[in-house]
PASEBA-1860 file (N, C-alpha, C; in nm, 3 decimals):
! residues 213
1> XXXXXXXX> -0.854/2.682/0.734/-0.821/2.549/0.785/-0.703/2.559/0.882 ~ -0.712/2.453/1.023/-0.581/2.471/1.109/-0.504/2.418/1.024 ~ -0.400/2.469/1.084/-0.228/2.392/1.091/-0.274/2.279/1.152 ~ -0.287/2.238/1.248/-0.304/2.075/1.302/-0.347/2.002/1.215 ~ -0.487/2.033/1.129/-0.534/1.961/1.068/-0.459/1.910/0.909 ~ -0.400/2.017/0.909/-0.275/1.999/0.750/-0.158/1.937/0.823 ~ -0.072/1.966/0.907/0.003/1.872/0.984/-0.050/1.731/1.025 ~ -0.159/1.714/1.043/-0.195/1.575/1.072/-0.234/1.477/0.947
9> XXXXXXXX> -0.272/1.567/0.811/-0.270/1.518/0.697/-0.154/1.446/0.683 ~ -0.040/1.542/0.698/0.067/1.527/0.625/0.156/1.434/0.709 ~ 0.142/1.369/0.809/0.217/1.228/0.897/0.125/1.167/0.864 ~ -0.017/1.182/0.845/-0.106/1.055/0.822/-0.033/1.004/0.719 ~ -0.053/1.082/0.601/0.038/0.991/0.467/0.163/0.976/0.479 ~ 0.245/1.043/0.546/0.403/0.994/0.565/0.384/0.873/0.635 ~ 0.286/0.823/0.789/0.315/0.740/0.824/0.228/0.617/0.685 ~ 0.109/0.611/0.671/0.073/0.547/0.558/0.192/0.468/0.496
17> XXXXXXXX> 0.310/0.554/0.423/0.311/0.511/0.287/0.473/0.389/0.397 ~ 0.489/0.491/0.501/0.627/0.420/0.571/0.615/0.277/0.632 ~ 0.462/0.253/0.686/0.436/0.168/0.739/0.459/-0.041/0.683 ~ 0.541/-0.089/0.746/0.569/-0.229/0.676/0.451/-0.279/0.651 ~ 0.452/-0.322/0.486/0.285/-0.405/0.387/0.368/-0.460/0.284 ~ 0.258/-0.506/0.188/0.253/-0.564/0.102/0.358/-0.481/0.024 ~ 0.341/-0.369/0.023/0.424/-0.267/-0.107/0.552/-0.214/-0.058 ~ 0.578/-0.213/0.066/0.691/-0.203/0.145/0.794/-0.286/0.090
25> XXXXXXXX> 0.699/-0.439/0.061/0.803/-0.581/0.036/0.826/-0.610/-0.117 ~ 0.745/-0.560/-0.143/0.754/-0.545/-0.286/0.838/-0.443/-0.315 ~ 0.869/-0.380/-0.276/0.945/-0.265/-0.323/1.080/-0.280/-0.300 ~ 1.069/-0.336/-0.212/1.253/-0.361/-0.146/1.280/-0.523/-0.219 ~ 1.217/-0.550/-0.301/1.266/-0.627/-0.414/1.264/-0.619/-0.538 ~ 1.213/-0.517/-0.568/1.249/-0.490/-0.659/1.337/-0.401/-0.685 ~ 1.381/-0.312/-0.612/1.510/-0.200/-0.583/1.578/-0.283/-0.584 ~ 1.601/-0.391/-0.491/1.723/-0.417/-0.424/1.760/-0.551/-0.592
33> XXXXXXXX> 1.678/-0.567/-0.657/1.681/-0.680/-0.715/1.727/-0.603/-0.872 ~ 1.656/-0.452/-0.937/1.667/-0.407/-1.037/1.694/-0.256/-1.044 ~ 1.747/-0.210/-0.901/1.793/-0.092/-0.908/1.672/-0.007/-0.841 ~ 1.754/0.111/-0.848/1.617/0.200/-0.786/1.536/0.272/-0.898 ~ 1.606/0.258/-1.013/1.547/0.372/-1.096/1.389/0.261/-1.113 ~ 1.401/0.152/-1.089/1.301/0.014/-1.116/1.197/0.075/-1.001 ~ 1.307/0.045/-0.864/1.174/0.141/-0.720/1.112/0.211/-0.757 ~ 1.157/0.353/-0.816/1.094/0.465/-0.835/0.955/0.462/-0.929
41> XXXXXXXX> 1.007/0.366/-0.995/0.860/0.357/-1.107/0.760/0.284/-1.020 ~ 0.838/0.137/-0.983/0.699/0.133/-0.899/0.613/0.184/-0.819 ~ 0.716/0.279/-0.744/0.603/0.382/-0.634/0.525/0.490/-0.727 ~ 0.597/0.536/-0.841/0.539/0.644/-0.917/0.381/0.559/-0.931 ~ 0.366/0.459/-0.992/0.253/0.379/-1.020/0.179/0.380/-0.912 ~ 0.205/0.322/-0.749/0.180/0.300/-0.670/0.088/0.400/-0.587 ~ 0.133/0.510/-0.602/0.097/0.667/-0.535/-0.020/0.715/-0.618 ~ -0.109/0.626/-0.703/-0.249/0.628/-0.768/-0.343/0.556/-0.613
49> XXXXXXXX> -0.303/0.443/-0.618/-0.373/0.383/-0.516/-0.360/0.478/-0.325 ~ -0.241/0.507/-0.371/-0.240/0.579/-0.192/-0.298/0.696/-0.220 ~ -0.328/0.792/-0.309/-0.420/0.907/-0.326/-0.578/0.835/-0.329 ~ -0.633/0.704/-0.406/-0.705/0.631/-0.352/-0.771/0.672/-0.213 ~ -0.701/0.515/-0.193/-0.742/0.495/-0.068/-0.780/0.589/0.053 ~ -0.638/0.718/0.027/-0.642/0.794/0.148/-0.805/0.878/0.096 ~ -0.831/0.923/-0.031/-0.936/0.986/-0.056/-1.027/0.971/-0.026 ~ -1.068/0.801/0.001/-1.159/0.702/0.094/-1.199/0.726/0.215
57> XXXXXXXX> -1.080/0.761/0.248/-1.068/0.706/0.408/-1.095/0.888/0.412 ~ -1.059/0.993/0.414/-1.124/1.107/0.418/-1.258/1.135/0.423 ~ -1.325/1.060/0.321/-1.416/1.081/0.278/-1.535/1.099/0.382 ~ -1.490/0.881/0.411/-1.499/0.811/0.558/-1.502/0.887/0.695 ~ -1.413/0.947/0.698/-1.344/1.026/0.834/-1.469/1.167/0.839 ~ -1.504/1.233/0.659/-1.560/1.346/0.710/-1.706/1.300/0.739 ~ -1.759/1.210/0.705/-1.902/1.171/0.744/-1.972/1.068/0.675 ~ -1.952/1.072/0.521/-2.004/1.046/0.383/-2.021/0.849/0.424
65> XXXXXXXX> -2.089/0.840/0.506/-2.115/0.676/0.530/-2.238/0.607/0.428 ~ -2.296/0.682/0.334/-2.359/0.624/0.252/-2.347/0.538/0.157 ~ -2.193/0.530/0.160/-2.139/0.443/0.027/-2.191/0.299/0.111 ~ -2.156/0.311/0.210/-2.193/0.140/0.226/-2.103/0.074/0.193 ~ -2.100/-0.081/0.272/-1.966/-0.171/0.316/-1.978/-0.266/0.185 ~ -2.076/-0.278/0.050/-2.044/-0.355/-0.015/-1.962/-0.306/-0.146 ~ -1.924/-0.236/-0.216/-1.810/-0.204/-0.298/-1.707/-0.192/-0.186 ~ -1.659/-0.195/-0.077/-1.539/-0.247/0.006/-1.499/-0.382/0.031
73> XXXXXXXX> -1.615/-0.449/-0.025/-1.620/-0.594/0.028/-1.595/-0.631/-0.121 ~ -1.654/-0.567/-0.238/-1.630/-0.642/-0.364/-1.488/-0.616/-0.391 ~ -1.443/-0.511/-0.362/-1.268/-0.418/-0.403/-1.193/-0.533/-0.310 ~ -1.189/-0.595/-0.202/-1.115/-0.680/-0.079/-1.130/-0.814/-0.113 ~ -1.246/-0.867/-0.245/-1.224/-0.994/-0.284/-1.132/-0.991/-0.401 ~ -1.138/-0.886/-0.501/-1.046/-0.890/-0.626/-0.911/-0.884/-0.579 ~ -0.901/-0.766/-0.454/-0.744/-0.762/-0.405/-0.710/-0.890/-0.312 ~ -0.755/-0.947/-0.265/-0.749/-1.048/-0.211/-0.675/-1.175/-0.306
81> XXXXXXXX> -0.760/-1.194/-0.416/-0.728/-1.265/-0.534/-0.558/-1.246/-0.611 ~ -0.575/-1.107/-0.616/-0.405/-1.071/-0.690/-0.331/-1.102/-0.584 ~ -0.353/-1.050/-0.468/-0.215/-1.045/-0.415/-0.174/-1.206/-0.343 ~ -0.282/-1.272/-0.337/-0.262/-1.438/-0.378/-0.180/-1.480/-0.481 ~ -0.194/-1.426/-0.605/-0.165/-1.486/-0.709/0.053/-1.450/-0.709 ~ 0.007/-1.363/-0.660/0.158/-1.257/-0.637/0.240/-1.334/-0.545 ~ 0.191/-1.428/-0.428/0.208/-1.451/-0.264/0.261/-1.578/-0.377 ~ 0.182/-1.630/-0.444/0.186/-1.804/-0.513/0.339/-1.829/-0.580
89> XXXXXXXX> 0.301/-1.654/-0.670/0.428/-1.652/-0.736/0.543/-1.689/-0.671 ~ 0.592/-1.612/-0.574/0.728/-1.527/-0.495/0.701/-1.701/-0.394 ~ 0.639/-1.760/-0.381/0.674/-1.857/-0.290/0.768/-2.031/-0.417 ~ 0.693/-1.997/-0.545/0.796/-2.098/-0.607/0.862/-2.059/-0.710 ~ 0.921/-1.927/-0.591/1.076/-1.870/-0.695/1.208/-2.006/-0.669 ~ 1.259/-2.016/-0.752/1.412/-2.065/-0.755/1.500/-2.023/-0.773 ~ 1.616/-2.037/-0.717/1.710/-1.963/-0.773/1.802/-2.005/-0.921 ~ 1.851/-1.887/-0.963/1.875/-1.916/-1.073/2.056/-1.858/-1.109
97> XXXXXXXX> 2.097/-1.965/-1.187/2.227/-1.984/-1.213/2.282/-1.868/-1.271 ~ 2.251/-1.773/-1.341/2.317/-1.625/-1.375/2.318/-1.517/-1.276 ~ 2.326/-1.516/-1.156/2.308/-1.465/-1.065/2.199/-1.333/-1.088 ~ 2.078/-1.362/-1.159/1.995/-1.245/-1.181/1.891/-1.242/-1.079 ~ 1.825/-1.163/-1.071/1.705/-1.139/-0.940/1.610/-1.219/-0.969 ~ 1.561/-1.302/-0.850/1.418/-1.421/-0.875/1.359/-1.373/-0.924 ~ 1.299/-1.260/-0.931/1.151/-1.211/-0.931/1.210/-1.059/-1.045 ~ 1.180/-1.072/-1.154/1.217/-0.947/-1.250/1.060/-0.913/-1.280
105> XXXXXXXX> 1.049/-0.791/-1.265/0.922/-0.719/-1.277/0.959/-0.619/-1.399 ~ 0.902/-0.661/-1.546/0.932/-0.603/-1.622/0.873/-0.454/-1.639 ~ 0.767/-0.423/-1.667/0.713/-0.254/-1.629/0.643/-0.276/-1.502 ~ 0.752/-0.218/-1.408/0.762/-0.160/-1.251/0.632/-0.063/-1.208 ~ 0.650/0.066/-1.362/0.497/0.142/-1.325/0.393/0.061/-1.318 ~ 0.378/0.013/-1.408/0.194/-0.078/-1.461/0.190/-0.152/-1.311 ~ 0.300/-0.236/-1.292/0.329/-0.302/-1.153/0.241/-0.212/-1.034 ~ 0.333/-0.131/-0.984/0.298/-0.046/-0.914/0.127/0.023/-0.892
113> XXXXXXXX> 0.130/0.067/-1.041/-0.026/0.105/-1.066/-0.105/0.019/-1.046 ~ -0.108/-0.127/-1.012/-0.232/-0.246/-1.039/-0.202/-0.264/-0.873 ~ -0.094/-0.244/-0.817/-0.051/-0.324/-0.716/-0.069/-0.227/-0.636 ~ -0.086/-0.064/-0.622/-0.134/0.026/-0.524/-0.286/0.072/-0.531 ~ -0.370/0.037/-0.635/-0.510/-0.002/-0.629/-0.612/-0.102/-0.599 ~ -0.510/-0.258/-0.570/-0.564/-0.358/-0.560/-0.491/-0.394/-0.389 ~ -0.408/-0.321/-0.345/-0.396/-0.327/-0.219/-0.502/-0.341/-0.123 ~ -0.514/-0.470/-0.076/-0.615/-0.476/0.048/-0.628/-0.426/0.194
121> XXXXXXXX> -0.484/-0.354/0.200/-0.476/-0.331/0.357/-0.461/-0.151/0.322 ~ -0.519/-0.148/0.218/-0.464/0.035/0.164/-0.592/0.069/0.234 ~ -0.717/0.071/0.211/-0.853/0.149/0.245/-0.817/0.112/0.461 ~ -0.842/-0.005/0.468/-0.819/-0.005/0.630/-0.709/0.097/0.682 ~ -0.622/0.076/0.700/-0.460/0.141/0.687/-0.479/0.272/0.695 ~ -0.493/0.333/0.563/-0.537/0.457/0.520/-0.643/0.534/0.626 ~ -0.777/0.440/0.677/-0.892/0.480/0.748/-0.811/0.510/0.898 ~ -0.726/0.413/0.943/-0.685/0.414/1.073/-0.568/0.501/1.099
129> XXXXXXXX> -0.490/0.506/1.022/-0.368/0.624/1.048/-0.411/0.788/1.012 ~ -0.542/0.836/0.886/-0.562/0.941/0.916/-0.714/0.956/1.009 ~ -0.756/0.830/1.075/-0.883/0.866/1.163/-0.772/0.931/1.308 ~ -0.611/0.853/1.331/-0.579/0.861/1.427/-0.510/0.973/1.484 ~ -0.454/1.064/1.326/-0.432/1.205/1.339/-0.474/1.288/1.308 ~ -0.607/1.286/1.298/-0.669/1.384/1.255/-0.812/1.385/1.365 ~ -0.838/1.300/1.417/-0.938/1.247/1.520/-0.972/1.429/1.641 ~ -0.850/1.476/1.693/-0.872/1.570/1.763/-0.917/1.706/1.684
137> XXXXXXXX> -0.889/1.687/1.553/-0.951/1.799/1.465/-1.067/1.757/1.446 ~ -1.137/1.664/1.426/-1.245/1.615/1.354/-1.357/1.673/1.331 ~ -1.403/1.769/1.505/-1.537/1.830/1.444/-1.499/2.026/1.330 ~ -1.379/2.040/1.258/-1.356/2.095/1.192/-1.306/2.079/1.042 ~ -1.373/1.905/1.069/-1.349/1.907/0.917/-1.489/1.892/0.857 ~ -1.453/1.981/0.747/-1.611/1.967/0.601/-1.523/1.921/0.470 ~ -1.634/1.898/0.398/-1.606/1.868/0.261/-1.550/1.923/0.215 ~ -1.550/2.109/0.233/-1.477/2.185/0.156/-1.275/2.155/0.176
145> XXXXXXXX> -1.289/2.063/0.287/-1.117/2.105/0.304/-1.056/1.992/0.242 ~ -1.142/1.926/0.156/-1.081/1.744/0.136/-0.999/1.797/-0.001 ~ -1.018/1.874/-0.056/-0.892/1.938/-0.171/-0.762/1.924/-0.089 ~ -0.773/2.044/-0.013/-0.616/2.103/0.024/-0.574/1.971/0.136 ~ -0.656/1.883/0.195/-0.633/1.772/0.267/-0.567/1.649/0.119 ~ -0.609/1.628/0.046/-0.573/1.559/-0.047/-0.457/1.603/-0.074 ~ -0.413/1.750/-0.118/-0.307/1.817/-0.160/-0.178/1.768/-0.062 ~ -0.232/1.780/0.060/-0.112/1.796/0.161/-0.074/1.649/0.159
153> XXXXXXXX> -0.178/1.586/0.183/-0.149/1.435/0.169/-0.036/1.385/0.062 ~ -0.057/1.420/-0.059/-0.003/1.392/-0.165/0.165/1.419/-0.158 ~ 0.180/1.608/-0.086/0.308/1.607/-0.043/0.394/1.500/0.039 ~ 0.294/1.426/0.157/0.335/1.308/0.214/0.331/1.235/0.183 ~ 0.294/1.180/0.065/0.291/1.027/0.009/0.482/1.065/-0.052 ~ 0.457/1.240/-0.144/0.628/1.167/-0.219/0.735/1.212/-0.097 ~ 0.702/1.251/-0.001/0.834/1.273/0.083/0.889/1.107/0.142 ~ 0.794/0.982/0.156/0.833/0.943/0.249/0.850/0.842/0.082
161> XXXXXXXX> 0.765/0.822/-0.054/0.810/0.773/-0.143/1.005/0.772/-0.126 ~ 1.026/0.933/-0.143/1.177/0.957/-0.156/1.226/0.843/-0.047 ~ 1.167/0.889/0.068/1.280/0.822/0.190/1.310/0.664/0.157 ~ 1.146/0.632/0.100/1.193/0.471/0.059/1.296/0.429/-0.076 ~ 1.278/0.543/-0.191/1.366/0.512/-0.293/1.538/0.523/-0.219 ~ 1.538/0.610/-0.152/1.662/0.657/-0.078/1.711/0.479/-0.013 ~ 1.649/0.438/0.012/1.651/0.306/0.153/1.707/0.240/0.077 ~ 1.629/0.250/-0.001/1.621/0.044/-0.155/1.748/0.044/-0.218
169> XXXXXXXX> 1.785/0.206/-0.242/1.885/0.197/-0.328/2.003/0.220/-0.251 ~ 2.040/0.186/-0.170/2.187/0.219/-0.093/2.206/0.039/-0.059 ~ 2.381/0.040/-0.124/2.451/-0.088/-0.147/2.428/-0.137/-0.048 ~ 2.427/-0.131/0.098/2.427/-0.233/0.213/2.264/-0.255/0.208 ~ 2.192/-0.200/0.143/2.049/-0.295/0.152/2.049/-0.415/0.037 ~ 2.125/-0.330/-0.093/2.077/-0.432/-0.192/2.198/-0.561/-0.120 ~ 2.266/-0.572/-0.072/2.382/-0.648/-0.098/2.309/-0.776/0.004 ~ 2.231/-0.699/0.109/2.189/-0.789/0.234/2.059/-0.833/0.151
177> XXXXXXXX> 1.972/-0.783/0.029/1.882/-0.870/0.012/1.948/-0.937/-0.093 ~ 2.020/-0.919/-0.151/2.068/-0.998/-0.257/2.144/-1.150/-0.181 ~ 2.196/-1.129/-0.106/2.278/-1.233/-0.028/2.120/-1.332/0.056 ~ 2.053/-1.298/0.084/1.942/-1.365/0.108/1.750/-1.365/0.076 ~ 1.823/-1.349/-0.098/1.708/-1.292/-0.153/1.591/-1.423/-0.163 ~ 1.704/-1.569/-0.138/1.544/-1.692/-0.179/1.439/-1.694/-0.025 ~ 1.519/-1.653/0.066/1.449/-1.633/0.187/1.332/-1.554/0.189 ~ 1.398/-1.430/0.168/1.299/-1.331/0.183/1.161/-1.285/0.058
185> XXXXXXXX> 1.232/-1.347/-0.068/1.099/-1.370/-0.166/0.997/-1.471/-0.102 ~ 1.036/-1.573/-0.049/0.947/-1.682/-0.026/0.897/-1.645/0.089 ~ 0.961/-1.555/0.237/0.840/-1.508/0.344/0.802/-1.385/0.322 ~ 0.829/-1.356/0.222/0.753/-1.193/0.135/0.613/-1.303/0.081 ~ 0.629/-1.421/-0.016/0.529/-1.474/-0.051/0.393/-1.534/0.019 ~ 0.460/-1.580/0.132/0.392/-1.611/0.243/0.315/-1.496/0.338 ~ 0.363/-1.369/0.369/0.277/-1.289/0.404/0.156/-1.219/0.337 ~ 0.230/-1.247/0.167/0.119/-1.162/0.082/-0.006/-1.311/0.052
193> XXXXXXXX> 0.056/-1.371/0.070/-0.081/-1.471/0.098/-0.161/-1.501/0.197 ~ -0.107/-1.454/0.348/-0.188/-1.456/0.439/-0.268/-1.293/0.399 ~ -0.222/-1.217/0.357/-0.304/-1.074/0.361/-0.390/-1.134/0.261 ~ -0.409/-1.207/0.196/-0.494/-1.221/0.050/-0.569/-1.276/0.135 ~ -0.593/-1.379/0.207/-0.663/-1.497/0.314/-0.740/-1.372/0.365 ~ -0.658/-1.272/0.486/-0.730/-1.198/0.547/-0.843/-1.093/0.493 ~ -0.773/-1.094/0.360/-0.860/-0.974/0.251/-0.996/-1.061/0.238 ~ -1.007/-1.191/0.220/-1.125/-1.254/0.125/-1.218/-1.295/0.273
201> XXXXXXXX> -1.110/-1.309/0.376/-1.219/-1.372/0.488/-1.271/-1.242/0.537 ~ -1.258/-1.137/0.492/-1.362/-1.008/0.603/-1.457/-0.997/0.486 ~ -1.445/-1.011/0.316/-1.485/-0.925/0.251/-1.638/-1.046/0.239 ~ -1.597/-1.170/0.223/-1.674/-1.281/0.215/-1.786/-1.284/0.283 ~ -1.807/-1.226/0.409/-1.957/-1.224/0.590/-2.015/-1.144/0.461 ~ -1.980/-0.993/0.410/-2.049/-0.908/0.363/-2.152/-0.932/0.240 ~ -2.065/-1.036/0.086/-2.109/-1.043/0.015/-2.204/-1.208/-0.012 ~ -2.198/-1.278/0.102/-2.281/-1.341/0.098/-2.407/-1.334/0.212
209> XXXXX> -2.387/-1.217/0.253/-2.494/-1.222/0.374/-2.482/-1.239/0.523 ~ -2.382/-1.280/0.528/-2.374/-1.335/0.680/-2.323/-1.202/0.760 ~ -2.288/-1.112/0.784/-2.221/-1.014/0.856/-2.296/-0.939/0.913 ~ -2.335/-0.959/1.030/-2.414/-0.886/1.095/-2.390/-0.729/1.141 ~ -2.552/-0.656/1.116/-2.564/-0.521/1.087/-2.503/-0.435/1.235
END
């Protein structure tokens, strides 16, 4: 296997996991809200779904188009649904008189784990950042390399994990979300509800028929 093609693994998932989403915002509230050792679990959880997805989108990338667009369309209505329910939450937070964090996420892993599998923008995302570095390798990839492609990947999911636990947990972040944390829960809530909108309106043409072939 080239070097290009393991180098292009390995920014696909660094850029992946760096890129501003749903779990980006979630994450930098809950660090900034319960510490990092709180971050860390959630991404530990989280890095199920980005081995996921990216395994998808490989899959995708090496040829394997038989799966067909309807288990993508059924996975984009359930995620669609949570991260609504999540968007609903974080929009009628209040603040509260003990100066504790709006939004306390009691097990961060389980969090993480439900919330990096039910990600709706993980399979797209995932498809487009390693179709986009890996695209000039392409007619050298086979099935046989989706191990050590997974492998390398995986190294890039925890390098750029670190860079984000590193981010969340340094005082001038928590202090700036803490100082304007009802803001940013409530347009954290508001984006994860337009992604829920966008999740159910692509997945919806497919599972009722209408989406032309």
């Amino acid at each position: 296997m080239s070097e290009t093609l393991l180098i292009g693994a390995f920014l696909a998932a660094l850029s992946y996991t760096l890129i501003p989403g749903p779990a980006f915002l979630a994450l930098l509230g809950i660090g900034a809200g319960q510490g990092r050792k709180a971050g860390a679990l959630f991404m530990g959880g989280h890095l199920a779904g980005d081995i996921l997805w990216s395994g998808l989108a490989l899959v995708a990338i090496i040829g394997a188009r038989s799966v067909g667009t309807t288990v993508f369309d059924i996975l984009g209505l359930f995620c669609g649904l949570y991260l609504g329910c999540i968007g609903w939450t974080a929009l009628r937070a209040r603040p509260k008189a003990d100066n504790r964090a709006l939004i306390t996420v009691e097990k961060p892993l389980r969090r993480g784990l439900i919330f990096g599998l039910t990600n709706p923008k993980g399979y797209p995302v995932a498809l487009a950042t390693f179709t986009a570095l890996l695209a000039g390798s392409a007619n050298a990839l086979e099935f046989d390399a989706l191990p050590m492609l997974l492998g390398v990947s995986l190294v890039g999911f925890l390098v750029a994990d670190l860079i984000l636990i590193v981010i969340i947990g340094a005082s001038v972040v928590r202090r700036f979300y803490r100082r304007h944390e009802l803001a940013i829960v409530r347009l954290s809530g508001l984006l994860f509800i337009g992604f829920a909108v966008q999740a159910v309106w692509h997945a919806a043409p497919g599972l009722l028929g209408l989406r032309k072939p």
